[in-house]
C-alpha positions, 0 to 999 in steps of 0.5 A: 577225054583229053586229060592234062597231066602235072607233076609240080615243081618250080625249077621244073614243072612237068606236063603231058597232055594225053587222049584217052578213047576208050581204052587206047592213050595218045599223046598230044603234048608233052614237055617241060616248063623250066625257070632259072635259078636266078629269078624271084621266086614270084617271077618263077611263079608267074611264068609257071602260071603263064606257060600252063595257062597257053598250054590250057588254052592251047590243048582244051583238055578236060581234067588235070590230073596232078601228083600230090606232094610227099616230101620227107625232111626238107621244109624248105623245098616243100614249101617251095613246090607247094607254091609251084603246086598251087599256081598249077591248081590255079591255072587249070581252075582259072582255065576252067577245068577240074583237078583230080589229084592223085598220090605217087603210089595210086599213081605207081599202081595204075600205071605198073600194078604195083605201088612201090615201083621205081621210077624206071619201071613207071617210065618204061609204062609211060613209053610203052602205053603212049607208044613213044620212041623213047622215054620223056625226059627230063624225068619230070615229064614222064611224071606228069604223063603218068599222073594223066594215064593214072586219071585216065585209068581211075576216071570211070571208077572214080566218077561212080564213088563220088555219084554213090557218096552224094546220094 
């Protein structure tokens, strides 16, 4: 399974693509797409579209997985990522494949056991289940690969509840 792995944002959109075979993850791809403070926030938007659509078109992965948003005051800036957010849900729907979406503490527990670790713990996870050299960075890639090894540790699971809820 080859999952595509978001952590949103509009200055920096995180991405990560990883392989799951059994139990094992590597890494394909990762990397950061970034937009300069100066542009429109349509022409941010718009580039953020576009560079995850090639990267979609690229890779051919099978899921995204993607952080859902937790913001405590600022209205402004929500707003703001929530439209990055939803131009990645439109890419990855548009280039055809699924979105799962996961908060940061599922996220936390899948990849540390516990769901309110810091971001350290979580990036060293990152680095020693992908078996990187060092940490992603900037810290919005080892978000979004983390997002993708939580998919990847939840899909099977996750699968089974949606076939007992249909039936």
């Amino acid at each position: 399974m080859k999952i595509l792995g978001i952590d949103p944002g509009y200055a920096i959109l995180g991405y990560g693509v990883i392989e799951k075979t059994g139990n094992k993850f590597k890494p394909c791809r990762y990397g950061a797409v970034t937009t300069d403070a100066s542009m429109k926030m349509t022409d941010r938007l718009a580039h953020l579209y576009d560079s995850l659509r090639e990267i979609i078109d690229e890779e051919r992965p099978d899921v995204a997985s993607i952080e859902q948003l937790f913001f405590n005051n600022n209205a402004k800036t929500a707003i703001m990522v929530g439209q990055a957010r939803g131009v990645a849900v439109l890419a990855c729907v548009k280039g055809g494949i699924d979105v799962e979406e996961y908060t940061p503490l599922q996220i936390k527990q899948a990849l540390v056991g516990y769901g309110r670790a810091d971001k350290k713990q979580v990036q060293i996870m990152v680095k020693t289940i992908l078996n990187l050299k060092e940490i992603p960075k900037p810290d919005d890639t080892a978000d979004a690969l983390a997002a993708a090894i939580c998919h990847g540790h939840s899909a099977d699971t996750r699968k089974r509840f949606k076939e007992l809820k249909i039936r």
